[in-house]
C-alpha positions as CSV (number, residue, x, y, z in Angstrom):
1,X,-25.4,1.8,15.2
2,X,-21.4,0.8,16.6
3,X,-19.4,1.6,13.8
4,X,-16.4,-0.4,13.3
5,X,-12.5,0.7,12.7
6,X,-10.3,0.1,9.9
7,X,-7.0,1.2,8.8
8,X,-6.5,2.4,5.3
9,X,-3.0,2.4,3.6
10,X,-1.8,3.7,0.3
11,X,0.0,1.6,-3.1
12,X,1.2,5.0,-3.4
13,X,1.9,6.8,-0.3
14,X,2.8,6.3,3.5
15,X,-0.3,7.4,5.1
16,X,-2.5,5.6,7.9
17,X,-6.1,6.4,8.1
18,X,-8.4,5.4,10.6
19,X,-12.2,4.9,8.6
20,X,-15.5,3.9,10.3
21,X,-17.3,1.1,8.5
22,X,-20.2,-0.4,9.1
23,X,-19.6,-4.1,8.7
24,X,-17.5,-6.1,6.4
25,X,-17.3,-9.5,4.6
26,X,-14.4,-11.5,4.0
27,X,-13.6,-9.4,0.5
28,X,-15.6,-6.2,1.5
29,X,-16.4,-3.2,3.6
30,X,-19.0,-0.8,3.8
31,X,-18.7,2.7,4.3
32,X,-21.7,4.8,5.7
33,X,-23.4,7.4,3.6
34,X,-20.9,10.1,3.0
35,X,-20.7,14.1,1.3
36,X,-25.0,13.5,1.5
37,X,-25.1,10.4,-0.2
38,X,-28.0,8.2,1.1
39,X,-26.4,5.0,0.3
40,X,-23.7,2.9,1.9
41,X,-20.8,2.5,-0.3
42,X,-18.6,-1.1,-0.7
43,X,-15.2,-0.6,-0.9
44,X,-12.7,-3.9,-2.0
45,X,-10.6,-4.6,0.9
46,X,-7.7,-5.0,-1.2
47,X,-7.7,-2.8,-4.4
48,X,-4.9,-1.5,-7.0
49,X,-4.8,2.1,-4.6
50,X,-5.6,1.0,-1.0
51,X,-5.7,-1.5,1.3
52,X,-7.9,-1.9,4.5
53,X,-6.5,-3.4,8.0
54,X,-7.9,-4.4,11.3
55,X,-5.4,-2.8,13.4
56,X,-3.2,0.4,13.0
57,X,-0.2,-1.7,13.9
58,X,-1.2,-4.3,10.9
59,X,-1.1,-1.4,8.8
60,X,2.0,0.3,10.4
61,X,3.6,-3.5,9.6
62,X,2.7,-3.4,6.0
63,X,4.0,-0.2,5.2
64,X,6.8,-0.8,7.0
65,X,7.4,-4.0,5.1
66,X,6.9,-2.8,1.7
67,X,9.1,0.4,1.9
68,X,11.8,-2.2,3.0
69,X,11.1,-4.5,-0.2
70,X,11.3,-1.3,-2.2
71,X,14.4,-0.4,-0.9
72,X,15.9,-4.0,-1.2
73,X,14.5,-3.6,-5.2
74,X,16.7,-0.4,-5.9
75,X,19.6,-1.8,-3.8
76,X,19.7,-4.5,-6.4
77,X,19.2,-2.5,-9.7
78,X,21.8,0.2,-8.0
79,X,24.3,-3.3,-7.9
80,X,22.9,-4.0,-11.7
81,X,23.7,-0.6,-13.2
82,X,27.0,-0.2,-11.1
83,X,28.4,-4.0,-12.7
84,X,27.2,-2.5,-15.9
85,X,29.2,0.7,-15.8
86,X,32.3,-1.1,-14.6
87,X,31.7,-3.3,-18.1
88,X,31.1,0.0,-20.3
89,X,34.1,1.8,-18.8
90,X,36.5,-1.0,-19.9
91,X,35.2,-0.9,-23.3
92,X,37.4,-0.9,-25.9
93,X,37.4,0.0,-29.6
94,X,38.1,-3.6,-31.5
């Protein structure tokens, strides 16, 4: 049995892993028997820790893409808290 190649990336972190699976749906893949299980185990495609991709660039892409939104996110709320000091430090007592 051909085992197929996916890319896994993080929610959390900015590792790439390469995984075998041995086939997929359109939600799905399914990892071979692993640590002496007998059983193939289904894994979401898209879950709240990981996500799976075809190609290593597709993964490289979306790591890529979401470290910029994240830095775009603080850039913002950096711009937020700096209009808010400006405010606080010309406070004055009424």
């Amino acid at each position: 049995m051909e085992l197929m190649k996916k890319y896994q990336t993080g929610h959390y972190d900015i590792d790439i892993k390469e995984i075998e699976v041995i086939r997929e749906t359109e939600a799905f893949i399914i990892l071979p028997e692993q640590y002496g299980r007998r059983k193939e185990r289904r894994e979401s495609k898209k879950s709240n820790y990981h996500l799976y991709h075809d190609t290593w660039e597709a993964a490289h892409a979306y790591l890529l893409e979401r470290t910029k939104d994240k830095i775009a996110q603080v850039q913002d709320l950096l711009e937020k808290e700096k209009k808010d000091l400006r405010i606080i430090e010309n406070m004055v007592e009424r």
